[in-house]
C-alpha positions as CSV (number, residue, x, y, z in Angstrom):
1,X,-0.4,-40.0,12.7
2,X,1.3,-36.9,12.8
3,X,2.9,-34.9,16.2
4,X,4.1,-31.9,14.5
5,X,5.0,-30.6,18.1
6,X,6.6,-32.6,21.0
7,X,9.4,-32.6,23.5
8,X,10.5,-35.9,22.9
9,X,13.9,-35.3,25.0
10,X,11.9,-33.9,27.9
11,X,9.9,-37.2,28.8
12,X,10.9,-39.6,31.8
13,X,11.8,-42.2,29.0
14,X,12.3,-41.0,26.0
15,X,14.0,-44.1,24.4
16,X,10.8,-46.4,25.3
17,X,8.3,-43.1,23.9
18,X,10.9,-42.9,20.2
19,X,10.3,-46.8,20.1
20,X,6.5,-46.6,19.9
21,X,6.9,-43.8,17.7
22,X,9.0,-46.5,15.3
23,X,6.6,-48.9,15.4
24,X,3.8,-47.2,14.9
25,X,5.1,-45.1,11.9
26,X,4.6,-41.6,13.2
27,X,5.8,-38.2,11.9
28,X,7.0,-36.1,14.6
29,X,8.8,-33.3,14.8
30,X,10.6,-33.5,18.2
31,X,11.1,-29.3,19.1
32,X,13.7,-28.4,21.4
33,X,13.9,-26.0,24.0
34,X,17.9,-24.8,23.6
35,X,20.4,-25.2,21.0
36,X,22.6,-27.5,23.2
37,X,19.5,-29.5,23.9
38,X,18.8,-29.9,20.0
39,X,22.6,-31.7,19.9
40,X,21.2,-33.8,22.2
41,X,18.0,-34.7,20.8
42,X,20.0,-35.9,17.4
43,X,21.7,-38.1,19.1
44,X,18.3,-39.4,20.8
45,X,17.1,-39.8,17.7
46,X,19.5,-41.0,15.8
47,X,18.1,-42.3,12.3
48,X,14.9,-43.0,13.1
49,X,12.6,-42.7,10.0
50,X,10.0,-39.9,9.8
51,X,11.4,-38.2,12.9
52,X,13.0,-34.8,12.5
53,X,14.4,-32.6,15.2
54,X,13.8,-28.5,15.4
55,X,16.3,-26.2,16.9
56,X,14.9,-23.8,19.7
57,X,15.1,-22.1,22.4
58,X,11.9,-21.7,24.2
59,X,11.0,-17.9,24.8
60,X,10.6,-18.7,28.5
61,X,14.3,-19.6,28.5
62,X,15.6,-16.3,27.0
63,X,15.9,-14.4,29.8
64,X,18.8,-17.1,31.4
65,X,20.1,-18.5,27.9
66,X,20.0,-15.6,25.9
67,X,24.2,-16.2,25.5
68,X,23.0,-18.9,22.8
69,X,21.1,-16.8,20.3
70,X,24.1,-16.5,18.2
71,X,25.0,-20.5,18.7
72,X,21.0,-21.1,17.6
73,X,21.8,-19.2,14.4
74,X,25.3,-20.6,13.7
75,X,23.4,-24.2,14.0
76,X,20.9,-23.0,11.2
77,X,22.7,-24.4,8.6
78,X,22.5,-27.6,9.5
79,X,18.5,-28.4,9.4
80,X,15.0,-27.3,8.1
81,X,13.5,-27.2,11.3
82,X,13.6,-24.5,14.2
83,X,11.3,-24.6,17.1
84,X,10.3,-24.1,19.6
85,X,10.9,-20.3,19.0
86,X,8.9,-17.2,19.5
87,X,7.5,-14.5,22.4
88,X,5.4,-15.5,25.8
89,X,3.8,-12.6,27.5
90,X,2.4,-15.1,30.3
91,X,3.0,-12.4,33.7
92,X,5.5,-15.1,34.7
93,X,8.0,-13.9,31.4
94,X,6.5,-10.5,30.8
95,X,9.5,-8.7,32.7
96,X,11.9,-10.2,29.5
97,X,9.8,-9.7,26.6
98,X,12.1,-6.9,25.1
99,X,14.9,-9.5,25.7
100,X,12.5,-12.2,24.2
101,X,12.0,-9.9,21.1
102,X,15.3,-9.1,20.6
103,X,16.3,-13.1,20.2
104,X,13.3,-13.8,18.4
105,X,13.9,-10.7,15.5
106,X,17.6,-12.3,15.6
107,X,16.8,-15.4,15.0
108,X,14.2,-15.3,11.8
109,X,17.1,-12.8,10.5
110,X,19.3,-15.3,10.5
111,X,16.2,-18.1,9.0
112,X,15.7,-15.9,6.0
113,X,19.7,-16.0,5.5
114,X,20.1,-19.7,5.3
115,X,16.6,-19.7,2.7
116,X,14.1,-20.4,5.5
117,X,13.2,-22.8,7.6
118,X,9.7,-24.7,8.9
119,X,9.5,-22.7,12.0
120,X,7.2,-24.2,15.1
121,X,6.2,-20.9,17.0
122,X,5.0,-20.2,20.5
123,X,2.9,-17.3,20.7
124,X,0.8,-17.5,24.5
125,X,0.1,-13.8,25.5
126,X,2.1,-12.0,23.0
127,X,-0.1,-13.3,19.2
128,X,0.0,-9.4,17.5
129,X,3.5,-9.2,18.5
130,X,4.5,-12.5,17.2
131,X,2.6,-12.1,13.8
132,X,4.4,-8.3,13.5
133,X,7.6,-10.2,13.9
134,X,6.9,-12.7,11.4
135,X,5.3,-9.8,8.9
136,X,8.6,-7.9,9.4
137,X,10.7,-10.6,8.4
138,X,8.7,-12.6,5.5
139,X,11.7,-14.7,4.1
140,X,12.4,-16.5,7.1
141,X,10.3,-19.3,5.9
142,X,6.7,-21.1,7.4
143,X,6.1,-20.7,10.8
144,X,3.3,-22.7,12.2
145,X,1.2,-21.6,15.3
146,X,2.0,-23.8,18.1
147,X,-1.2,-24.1,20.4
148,X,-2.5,-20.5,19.1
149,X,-4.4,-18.7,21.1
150,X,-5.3,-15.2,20.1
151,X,-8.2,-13.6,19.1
152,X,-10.5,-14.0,15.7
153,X,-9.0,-11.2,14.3
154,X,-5.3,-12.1,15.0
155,X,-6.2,-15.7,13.4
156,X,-7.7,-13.8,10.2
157,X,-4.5,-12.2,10.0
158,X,-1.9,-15.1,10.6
159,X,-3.9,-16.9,7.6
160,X,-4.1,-14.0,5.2
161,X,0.0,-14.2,5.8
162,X,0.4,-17.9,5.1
163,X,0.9,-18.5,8.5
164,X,0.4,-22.5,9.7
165,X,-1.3,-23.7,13.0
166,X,-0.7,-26.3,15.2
167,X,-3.7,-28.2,17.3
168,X,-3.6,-30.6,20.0
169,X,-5.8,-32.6,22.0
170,X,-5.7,-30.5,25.1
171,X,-6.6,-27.2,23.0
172,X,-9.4,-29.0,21.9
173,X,-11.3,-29.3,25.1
174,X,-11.9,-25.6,25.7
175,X,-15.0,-23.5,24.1
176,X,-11.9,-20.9,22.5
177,X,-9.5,-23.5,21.2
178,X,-12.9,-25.4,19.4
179,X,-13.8,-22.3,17.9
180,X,-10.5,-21.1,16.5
181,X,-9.7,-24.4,15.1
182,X,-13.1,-24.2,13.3
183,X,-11.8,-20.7,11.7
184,X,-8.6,-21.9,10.7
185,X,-7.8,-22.6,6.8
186,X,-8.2,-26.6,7.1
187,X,-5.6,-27.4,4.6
188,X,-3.1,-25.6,6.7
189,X,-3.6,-27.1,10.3
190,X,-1.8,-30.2,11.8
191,X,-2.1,-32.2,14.8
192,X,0.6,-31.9,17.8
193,X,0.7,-32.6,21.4
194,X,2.7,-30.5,23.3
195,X,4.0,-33.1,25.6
196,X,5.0,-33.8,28.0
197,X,3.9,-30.1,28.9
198,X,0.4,-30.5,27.9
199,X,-1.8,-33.6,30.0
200,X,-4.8,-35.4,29.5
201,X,-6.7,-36.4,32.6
202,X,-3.3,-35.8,34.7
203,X,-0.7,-37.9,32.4
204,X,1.4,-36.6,30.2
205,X,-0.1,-36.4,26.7
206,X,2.5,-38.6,24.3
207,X,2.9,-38.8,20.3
208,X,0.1,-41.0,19.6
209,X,-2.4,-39.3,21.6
210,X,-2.8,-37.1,18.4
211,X,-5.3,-39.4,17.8
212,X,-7.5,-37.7,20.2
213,X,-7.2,-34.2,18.5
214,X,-8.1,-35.9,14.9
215,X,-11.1,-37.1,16.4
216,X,-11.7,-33.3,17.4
217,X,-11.3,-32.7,14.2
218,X,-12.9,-34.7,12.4
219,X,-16.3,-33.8,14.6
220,X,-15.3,-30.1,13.8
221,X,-14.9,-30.9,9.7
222,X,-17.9,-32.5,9.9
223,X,-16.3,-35.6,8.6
224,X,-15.3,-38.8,10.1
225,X,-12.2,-39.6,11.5
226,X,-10.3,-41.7,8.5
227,X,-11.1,-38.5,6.3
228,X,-9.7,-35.8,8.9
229,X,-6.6,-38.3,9.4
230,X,-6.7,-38.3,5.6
231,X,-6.5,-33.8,5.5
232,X,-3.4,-33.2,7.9
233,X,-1.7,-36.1,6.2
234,X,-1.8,-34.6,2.9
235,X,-1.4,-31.2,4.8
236,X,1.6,-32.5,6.1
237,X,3.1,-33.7,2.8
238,X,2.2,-29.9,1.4
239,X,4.3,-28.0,4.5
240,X,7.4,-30.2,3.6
241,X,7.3,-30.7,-0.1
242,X,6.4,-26.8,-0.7
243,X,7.2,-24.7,2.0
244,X,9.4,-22.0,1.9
245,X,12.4,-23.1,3.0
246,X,15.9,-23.9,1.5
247,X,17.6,-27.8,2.0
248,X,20.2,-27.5,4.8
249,X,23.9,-27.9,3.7
């Protein structure tokens, strides 16, 4: 099983959640939501196999931590994964979107410097401007859609540029999310959860519950659920063997 998007610091018990995530062989791709807290999560993680840790700093946070933009970028060196990056234009952060652009331009500036970098992007409310960001900057590497949620036409356009996507369980359960994940390039989507932001009848959705959103899947594919679990596997093996992106120092 693959969680290509979690906060893995951000749950009440993080050590007990990374222990199931060890036993059960997962991928995950723990995003952070600040540089500072990406130190963290490394330590968290320690060398746990087939976990990886991104280096963000969630849009939402710009406005009060834009003083570690440049530390982001002077940490870039050090890994092939960035996230959670990118613009929300929710009313709640529309009053620092220029601030939000700003950091975001910065930042895929500085990806494209180091070679690239597997980039796990937040889009909510702001998709067009997201995807002109990520047109205007093309070497920054492969950014995959976290939870997209724009229109048919802005998904036509993130594929025709390469772009990734993201799905998870709770995306799943709404008449949109169903019908976008049915227009997206299947050999370029993977399974995520969002959590513990994103809940499943009121808890907390974890790694594992992945499982739920390969069963979407699978229904959507027309295929059963081995087979679907089968496609974002090998999907998965594509985005890190080939993507555009350059090995850290």
């Amino acid at each position: 099983m693959i969680d290509l998007h979690c906060h893995l610091d951000l749950y009440p018990d993080p050590d007990c959640v990374l222990g199931r995530v060890i036993r059960e062989s997962m991928y995950v791709l723990a995003v952070t939501t600040t540089p500072r807290a990406w130190q963290g999560t490394l330590k968290l993680v320690g060398r746990a196999p087939r976990v990886r840790v991104a280096l963000g700093l969630h849009p939402q946070l710009v406005a009060e931590r834009h003083d570690e933009v440049d530390l982001l970028c002077s940490l870039l060196a050090e890994t092939r994964y960035v996230g959670e990056i990118g613009l929300d234009g929710s009313p709640q952060c529309r009053q620092s979107l220029a601030l939000q652009q700003e950091a975001l331009d910065h930042i895929l500036a500085a990806c494209a410097k180091v070679g690239g970098r597997i980039m796990s992007v937040h889009s909510r409310g702001a998709t067009k401007a997201v995807l002109n960001a990520l047109q205007s900057c093309p070497d920054a590497g492969t950014p995959v859609l976290h939870w997209f949620s724009g229109t048919l036409h802005d998904l036509q356009r993130a594929a025709a540029m390469g772009c990734w996507f993201s799905v998870g369980p709770a995306m799943l359960t709404t008449k949109k999310g169903l019908l976008l994940a049915e227009r997206m390039p299947r050999d370029r989507v993977l399974t995520e959860t969002d959590g513990p932001f994103s809940r499943w009848d009121g808890e907390a959705l974890a790694p594992w519950d992945v499982a739920r959103a390969v069963s979407a899947l699978a229904t959507i594919w027309n295929i059963d659920t081995t087979a679907a679990g089968r496609q974002i596997a090998a999907n998965c093996r594509t985005l890190l063997e080939h993507g555009n992106v350059a090995e850290p120092n």
